[in-house]
N, C-alpha and C positions, 0 to 999 in steps of 0.2 A: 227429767226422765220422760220419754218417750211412750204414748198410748199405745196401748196393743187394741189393734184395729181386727173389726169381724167384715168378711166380705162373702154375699149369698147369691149365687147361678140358682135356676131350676130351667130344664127343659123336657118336653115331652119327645120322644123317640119313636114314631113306630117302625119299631123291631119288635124284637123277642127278648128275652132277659139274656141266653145264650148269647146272642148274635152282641150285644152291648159290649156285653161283661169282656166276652173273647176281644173287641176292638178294645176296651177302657184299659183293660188290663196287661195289655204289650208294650213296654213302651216303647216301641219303636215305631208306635200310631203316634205318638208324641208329635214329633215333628210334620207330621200332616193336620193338623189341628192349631198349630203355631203360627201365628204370622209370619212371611218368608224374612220380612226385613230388623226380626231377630236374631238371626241367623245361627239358629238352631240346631247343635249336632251333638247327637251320643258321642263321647270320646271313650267312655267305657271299654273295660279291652275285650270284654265277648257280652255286649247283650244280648239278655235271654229274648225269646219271644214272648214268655207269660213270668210275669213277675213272681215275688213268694215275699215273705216274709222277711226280712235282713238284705233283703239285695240293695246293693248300693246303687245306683244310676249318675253317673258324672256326664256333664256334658256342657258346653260353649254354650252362650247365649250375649247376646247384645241387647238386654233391656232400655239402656237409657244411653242417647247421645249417640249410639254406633260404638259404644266401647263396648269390648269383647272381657268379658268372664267368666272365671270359672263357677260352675255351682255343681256341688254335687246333694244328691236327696236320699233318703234309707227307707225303704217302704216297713212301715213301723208295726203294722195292723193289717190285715185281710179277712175277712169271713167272704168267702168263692161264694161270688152272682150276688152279694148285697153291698160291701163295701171293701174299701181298701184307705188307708192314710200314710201318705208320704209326709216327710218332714226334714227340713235343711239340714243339712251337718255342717255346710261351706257356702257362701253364697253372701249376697249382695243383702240381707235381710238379718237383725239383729234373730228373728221368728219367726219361725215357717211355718205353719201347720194345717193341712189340707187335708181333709175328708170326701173322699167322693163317695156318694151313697148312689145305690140302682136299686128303685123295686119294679117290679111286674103291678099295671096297671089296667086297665080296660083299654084293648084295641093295641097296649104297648108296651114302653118303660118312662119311667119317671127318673132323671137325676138331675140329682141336687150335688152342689158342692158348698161347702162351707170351710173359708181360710180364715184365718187366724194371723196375724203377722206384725211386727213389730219393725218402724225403720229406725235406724242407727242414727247417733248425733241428736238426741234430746229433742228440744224443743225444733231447733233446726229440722231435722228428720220430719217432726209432725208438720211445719208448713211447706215441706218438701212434699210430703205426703196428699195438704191438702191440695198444693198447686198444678202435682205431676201424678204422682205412682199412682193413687186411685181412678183417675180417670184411666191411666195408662192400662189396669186391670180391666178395666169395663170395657175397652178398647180389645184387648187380649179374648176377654170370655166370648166378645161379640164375633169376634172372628171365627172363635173355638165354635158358636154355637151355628154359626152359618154352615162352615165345614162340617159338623153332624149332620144338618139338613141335605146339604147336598150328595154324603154318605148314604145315608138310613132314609131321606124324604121327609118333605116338611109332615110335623105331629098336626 
């Protein structure tokens, strides 16, 4: 059986808590915060611009190797300008579970994310885990967190 693994981002913003929330919470900022050579696209047949509760988001990615799949996520949780959590329904990961949190800070915003995630195939899975996918995340967030910077300006 396979470890359910914790993975932790924090970055400082300066915006407004508005100005975050309204980018964090579209997702079709998604794809601008993605690596391009994930190859990243909403398939979804009318995404919204601002999420809600129950929405489903399906969409292509290439995480590992250049193979393309599907994933689709259900935004499970929101409280408007402090948090939202998406979580797998279909996808490449036995467990998905992702919280992005925004508070109002001095001079800004503060977020944090915190995943949760679980890879497939037991033991296998965990030294797939420890060889590729977790670096491959820290790779990913680092992207995500440059792209904020050059959005919003470095914190």
């Amino acid at each position: 059986m396979s470890k359910l693994y914790t993975f932790q981002t924090k970055q400082f913003i300066p915006a407004t808590i508005d100005e975050v929330w309204d980018f964090i919470s579209s997702p079709k900022n998604l794809k601008r915060i993605t690596p391009p050579y994930m190859g990243f696209d909403i398939v979804s047949e009318s995404p919204v611009d601002t999420m809600y509760t129950g929405i489903i988001v399906a969409y292509k990615v290439s995480p590992m190797f250049g193979l393309k799949m599907n994933w689709v996520t259900e935004i499970t949780h929101i409280e408007d300008k402090h948090y939202f959590i998406d979580e797998q329904r279909f996808g490449p990961y036995t467990f998905w579970h992702h919280k992005h949190f925004i508070k109002a800070v001095s001079g800004g915003v503060e977020m944090t994310d915190i995943l949760h995630y679980k890879v497939p195939f037991g033991w296998i899975g965990d030294i797939v885990n420890f060889l590729f996918i977790r670096s491959k995340l820290q790779e990913i967030f680092n992207f995500r967190f440059k792209k904020v910077e050059e959005i919003f300006g470095k914190g």
